[in-house]
VEXVO-711391 format. One record per residue: x negated, y negated, z negated of N, C-alpha, C, O in turn; residue number from 0. Coordinates in steps of 0.001 Angstrom, whole numbers. Atoms other than C-alpha are relative to their C-alpha. Example, Ala and Ser with C-alpha at 12.3 -4.5 7.8 and 13.67 -1.06 7.14 Angstrom:
// residues 2
      nx      ny      nz     cax     cay     caz      cx      cy      cz      ox      oy      oz   k
    -890    1190       0  -12300    4500   -7800    -900   -1200       0   -1936   -1181    -665   0
     820    1190      60  -13670    1060   -7140     770   -1090    -730     261   -2198    -899   1
// end
This chain:
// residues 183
      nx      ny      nz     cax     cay     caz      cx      cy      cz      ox      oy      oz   k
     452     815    1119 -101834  -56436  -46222   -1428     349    -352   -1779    1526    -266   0
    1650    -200     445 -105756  -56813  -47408     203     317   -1210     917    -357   -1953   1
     -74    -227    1013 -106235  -54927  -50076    -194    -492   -1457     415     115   -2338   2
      71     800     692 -107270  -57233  -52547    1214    -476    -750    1272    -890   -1908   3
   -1309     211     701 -103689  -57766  -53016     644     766    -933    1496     486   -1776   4
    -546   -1270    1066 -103101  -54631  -54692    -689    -151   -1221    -357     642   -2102   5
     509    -423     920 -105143  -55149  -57093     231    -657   -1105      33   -1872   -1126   6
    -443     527     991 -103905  -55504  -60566    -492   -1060    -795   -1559   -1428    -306   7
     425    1223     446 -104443  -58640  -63111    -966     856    -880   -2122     458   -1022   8
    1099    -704     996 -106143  -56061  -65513   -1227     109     704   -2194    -619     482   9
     903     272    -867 -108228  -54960  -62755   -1101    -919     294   -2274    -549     346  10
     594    1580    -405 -109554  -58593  -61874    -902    -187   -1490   -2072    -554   -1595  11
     471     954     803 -109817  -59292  -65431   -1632    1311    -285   -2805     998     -86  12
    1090   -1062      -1 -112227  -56059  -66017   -1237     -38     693   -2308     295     184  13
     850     301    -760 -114136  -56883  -63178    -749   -1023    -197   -1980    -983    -202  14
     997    1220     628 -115050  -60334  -64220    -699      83    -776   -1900    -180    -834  15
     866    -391    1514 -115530  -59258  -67597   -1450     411     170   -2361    -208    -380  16
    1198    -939    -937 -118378  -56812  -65689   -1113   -1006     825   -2165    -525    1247  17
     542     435    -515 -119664  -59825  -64144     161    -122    1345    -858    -127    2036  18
     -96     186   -1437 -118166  -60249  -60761    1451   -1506      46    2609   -1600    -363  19
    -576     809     140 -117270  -63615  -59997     975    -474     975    1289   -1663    1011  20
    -999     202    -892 -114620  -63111  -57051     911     354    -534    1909    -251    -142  21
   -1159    -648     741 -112325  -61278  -59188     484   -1130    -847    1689   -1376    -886  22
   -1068    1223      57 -111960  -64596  -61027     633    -932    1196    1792   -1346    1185  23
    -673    1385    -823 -111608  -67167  -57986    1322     785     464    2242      18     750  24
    -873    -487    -572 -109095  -64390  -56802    1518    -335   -1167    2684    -628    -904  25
   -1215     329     973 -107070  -64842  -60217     -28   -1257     -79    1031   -1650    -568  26
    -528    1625     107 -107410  -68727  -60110     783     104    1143    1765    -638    1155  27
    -797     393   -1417 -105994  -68309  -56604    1803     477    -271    2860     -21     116  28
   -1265    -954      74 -103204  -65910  -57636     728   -1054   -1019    1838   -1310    -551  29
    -486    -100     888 -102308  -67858  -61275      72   -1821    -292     798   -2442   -1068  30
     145    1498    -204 -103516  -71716  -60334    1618   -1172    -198    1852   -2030   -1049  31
    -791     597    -314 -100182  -72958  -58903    1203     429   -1503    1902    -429   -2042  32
    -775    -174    1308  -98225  -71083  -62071      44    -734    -612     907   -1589    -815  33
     465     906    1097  -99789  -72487  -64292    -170   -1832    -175    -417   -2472   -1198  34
    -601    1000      36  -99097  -75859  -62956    1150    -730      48    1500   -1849    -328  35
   -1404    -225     207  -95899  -75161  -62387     683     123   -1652    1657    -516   -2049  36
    -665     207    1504  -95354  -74248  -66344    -370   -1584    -873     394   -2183   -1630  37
     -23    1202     347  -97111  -77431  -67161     685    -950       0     897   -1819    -845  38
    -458    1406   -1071  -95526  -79573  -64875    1578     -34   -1104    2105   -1092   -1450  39
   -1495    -560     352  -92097  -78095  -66602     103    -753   -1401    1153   -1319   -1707  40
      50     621    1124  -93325  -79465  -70105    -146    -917      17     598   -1545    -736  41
     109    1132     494  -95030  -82697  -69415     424    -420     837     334   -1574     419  42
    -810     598    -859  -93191  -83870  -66440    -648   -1218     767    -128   -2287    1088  43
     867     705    -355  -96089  -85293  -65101   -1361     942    1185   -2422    1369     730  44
    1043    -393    -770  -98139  -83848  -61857   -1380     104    -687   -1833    1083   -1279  45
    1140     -14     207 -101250  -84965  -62551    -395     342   -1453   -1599     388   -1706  46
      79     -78    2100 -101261  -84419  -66609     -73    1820     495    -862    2715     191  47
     231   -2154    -134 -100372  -80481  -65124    -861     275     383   -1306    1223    -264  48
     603    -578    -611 -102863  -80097  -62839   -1322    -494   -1300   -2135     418   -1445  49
    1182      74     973 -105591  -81636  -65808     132    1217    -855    -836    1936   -1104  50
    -376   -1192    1008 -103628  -78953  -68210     105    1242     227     262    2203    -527  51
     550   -1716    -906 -104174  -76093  -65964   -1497     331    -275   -1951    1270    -929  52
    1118     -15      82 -107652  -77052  -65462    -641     257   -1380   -1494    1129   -1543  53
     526    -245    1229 -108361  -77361  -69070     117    1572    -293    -755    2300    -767  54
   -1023   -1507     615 -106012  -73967  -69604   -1523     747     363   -2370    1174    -422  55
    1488    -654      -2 -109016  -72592  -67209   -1094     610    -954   -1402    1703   -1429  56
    1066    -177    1085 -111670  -73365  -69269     -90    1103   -1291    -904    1984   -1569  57
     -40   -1182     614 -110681  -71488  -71717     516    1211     -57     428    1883   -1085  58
    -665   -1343    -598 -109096  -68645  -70446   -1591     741     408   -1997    1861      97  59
    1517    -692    -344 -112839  -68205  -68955    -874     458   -1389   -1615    1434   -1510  60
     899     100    1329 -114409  -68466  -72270     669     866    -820     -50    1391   -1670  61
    -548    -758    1093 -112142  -66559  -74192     589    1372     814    1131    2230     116  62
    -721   -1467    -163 -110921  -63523  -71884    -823    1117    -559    -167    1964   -1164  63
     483   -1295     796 -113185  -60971  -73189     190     653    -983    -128    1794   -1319  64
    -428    -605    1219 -111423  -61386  -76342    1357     616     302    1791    1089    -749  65
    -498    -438    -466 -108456  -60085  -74252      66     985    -230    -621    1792     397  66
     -40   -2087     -97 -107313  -56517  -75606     368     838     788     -67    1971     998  67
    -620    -835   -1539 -105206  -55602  -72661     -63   -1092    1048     490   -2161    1309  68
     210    1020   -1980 -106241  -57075  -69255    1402      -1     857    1687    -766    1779  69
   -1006     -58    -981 -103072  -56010  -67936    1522   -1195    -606    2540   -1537      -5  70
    -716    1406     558 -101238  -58876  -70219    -510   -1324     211    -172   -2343    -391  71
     606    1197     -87 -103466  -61245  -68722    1051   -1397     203    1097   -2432    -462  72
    -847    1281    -454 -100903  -63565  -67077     907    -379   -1521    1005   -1563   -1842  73
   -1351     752    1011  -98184  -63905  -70247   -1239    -598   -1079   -1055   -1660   -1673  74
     935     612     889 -101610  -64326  -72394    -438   -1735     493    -467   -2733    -227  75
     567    1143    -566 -102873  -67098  -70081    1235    -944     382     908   -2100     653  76
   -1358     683     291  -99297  -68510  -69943     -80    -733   -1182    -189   -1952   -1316  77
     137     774    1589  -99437  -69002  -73690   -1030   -1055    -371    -706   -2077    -976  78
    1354    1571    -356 -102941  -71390  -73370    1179    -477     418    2042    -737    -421  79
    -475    1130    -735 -100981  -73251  -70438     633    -790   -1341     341   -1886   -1820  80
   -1530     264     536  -97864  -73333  -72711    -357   -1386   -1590      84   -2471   -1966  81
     819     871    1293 -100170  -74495  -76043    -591   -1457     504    -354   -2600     113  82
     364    1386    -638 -101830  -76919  -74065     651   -1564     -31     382   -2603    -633  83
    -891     608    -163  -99125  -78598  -72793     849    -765    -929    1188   -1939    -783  84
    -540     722    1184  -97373  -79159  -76045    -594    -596    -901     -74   -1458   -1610  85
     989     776     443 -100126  -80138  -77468    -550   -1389     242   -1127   -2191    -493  86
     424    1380    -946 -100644  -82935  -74704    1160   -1185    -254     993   -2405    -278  87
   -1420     738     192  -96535  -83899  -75376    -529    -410   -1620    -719   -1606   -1844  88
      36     138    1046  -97277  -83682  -78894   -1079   -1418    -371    -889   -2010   -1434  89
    1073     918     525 -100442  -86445  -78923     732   -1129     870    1348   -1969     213  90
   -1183    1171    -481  -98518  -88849  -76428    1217    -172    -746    1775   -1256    -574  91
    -787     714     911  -95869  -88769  -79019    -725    -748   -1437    -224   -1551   -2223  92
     272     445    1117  -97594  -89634  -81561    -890   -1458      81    -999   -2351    -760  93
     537    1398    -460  -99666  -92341  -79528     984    -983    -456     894   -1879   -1295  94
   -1379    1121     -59  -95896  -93882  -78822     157    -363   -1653     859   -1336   -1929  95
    -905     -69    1448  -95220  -93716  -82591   -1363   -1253    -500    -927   -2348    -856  96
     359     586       4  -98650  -95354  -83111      -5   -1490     362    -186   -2266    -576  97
    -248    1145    -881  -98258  -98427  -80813    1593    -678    -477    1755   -1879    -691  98
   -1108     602     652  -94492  -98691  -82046    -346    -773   -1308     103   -1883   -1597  99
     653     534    1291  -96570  -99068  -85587    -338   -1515    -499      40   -2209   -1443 100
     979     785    -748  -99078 -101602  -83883    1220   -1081     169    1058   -2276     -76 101
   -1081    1329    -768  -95925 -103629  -82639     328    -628   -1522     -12   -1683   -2058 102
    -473     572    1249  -94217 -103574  -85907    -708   -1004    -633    -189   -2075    -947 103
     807     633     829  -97386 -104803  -87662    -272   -1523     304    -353   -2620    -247 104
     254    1501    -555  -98023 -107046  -85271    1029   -1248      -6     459   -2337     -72 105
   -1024     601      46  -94838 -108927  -85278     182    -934   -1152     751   -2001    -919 106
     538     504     783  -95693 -110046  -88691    -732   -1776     481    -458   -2911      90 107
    1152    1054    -766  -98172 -112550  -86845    1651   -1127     520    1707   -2339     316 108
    -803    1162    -789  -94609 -114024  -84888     910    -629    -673    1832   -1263    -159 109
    -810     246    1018  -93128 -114738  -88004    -367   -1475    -114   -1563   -1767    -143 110
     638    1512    -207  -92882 -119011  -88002    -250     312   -1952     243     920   -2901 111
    1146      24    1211  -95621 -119834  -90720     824    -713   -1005     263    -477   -2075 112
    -406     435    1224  -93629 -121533  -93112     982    1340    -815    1283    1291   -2008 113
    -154   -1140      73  -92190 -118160  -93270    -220    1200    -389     537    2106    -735 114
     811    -983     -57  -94881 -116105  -93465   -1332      92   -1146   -2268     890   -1139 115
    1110     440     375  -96991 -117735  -96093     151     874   -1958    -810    1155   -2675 116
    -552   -1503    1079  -95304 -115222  -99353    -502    1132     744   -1157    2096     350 117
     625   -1697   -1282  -96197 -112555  -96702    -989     250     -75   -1546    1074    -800 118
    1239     103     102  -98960 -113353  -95842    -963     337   -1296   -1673    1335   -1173 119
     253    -196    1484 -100230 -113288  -99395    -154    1281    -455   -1133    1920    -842 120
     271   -1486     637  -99058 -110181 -100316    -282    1297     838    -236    2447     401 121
     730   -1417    -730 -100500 -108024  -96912   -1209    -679    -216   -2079     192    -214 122
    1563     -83     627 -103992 -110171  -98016    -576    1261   -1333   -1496    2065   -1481 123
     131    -491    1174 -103259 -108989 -101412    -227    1951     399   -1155    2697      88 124
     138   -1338    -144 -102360 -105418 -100096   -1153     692     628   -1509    1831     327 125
    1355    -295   -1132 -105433 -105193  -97443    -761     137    -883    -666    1299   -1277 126
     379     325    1577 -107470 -106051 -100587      63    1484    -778   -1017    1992   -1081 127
    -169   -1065     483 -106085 -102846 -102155   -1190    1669     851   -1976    2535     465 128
     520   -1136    -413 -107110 -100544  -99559   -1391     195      -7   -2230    -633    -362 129
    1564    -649     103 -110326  -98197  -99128   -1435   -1213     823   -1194   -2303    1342 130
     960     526    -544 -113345  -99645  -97819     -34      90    1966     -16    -740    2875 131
      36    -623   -1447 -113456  -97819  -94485    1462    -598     593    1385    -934    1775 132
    -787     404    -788 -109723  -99030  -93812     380   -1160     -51    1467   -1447     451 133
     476    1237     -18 -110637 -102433  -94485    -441    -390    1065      29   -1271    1786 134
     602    -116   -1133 -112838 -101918  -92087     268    -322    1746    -151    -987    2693 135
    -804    -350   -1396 -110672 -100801  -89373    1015    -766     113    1763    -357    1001 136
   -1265     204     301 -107962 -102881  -90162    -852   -1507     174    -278   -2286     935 137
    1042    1548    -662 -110591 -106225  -89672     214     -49    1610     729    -839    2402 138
     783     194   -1211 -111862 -105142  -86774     946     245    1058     504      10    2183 139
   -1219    -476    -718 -108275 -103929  -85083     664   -1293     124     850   -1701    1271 140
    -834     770      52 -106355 -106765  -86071    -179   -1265     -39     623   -2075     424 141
     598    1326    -102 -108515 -109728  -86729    -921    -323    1092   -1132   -1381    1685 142
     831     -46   -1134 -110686 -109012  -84403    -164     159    1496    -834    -101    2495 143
    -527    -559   -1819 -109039 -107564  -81712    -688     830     767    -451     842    1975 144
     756    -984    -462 -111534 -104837  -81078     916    1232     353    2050    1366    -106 145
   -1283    -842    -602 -109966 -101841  -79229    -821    1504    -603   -2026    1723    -733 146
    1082   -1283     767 -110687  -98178  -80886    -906     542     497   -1563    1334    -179 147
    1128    -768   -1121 -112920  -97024  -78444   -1370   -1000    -360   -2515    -569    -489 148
     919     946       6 -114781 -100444  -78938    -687     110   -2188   -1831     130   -2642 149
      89    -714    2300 -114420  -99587  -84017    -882     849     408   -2069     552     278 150
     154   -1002     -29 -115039  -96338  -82923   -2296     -85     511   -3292     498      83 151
    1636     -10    -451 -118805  -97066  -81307    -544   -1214   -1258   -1522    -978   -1967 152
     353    1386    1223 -119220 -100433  -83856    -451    1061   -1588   -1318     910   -2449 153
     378    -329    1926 -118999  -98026  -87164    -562    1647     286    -545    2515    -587 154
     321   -1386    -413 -120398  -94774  -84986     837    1460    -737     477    2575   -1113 155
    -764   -1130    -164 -117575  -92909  -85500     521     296    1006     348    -349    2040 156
    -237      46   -1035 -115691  -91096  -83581    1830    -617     579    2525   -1190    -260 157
   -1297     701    -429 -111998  -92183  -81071     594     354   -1397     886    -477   -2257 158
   -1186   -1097     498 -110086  -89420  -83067     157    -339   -1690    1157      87   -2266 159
     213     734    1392 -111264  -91346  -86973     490    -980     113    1252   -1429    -745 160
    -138    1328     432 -110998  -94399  -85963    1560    -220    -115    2199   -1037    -777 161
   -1661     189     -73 -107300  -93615  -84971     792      71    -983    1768    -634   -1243 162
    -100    -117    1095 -107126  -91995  -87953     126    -807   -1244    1010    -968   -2085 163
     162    1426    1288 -108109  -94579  -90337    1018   -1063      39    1685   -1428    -929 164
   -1024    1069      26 -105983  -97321  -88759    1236     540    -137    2081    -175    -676 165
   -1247    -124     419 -103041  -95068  -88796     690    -260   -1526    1587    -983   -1960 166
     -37      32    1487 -103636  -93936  -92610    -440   -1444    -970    -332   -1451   -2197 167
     -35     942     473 -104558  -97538  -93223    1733   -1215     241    2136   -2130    -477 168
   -1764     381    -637 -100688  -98765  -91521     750     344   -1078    1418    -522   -1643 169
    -417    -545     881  -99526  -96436  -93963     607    -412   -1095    1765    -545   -1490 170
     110     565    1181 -100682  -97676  -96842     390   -1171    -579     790   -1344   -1730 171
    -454    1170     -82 -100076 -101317  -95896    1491     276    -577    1874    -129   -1675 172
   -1320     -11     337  -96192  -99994  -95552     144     302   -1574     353    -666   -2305 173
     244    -173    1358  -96393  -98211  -99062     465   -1472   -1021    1491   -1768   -1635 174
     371     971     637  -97902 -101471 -100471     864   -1129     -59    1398   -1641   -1042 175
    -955    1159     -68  -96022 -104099  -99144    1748     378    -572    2579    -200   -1272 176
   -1877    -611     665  -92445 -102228  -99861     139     -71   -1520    1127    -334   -2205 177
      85     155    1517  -93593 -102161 -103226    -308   -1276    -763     247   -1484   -1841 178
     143    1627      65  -94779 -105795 -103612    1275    -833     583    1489   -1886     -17 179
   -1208     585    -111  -91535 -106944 -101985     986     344    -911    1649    -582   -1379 180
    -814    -155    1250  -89460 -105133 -104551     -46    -864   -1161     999    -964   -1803 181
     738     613     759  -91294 -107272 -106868    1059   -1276    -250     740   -2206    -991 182
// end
């Protein structure tokens, strides 16, 4: 066996730390396939693992120095993967939950108009209520048919607001209207 093999994860990580940059490609080589392997286990998606490795990377590079024991490297750099990962499940659920939102709202629209014209009324009335900014978003989403990426550059904010806004503007609609239908 080449010795290289013997040599511990602390080791490696010490060495990098020191500035030697084979001691990492040797631990991407050694910890690569793991770590797509624990991904793969959470999001059940190849390619989503091998992005959530890669990311894991990144910061595993950037942050080992804050590493107190090198020789816990792997269960440390596990825990990234592991964060990652649920983190990645966690925003694809909440997309789905979005878009379920999006449907609901939209559905409104397939309501036949003689139908819809009390309704109508009182999500003007409620739109009306809300903030300025989710006025805004709530034009340019729904009347407009602009896509957030497309809000998001229009009012120079950024994806992660604009998503924001239209969610917490959905919200409010529900709120509003539940309370105007009681009515």
């Amino acid at each position: 066996m080449h010795k290289k093999n013997h040599i511990t994860d602390g080791e490696l990580v010490a060495q990098y730390t020191k500035g030697n940059q084979k001691a990492l490609a040797i631990l991407v080589k050694r910890f690569h396939k793991t770590f797509c392997n624990h991904a793969y286990w959470i999001v059940k998606d190849a390619e989503v693992a091998k992005d959530i490795a890669q990311d894991s990377w990144s910061l595993i590079i950037d942050k080992v120095d804050t590493l107190q024991n090198p020789q816990r490297f792997k269960s440390w750099a596990l825990r990234i993967v592991h964060r990652k990962s649920i983190d990645w499940t966690r925003s694809i659920s909440k997309q789905k939950q979005q878009t379920n939102d999006y449907k609901v709202t939209k559905s409104i629209r397939d309501i036949p108009s003689t139908d819809t014209s009390l309704v109508k009324q009182k999500l003007k009335v409620a739109i009306q209520e809300l903030s300025t900014n989710q006025q805004q978003i709530v034009r340019l989403f729904y009347v407009h048919e602009y896509s957030l990426k497309d809000i998001a550059r229009i009012l120079e904010i950024s994806v992660g607001t604009a998503k924001s806004r239209l969610y917490h503007a959905r919200e409010q609609l529900k709120k509003q209207l539940k309370k105007q239908l009681k009515k």
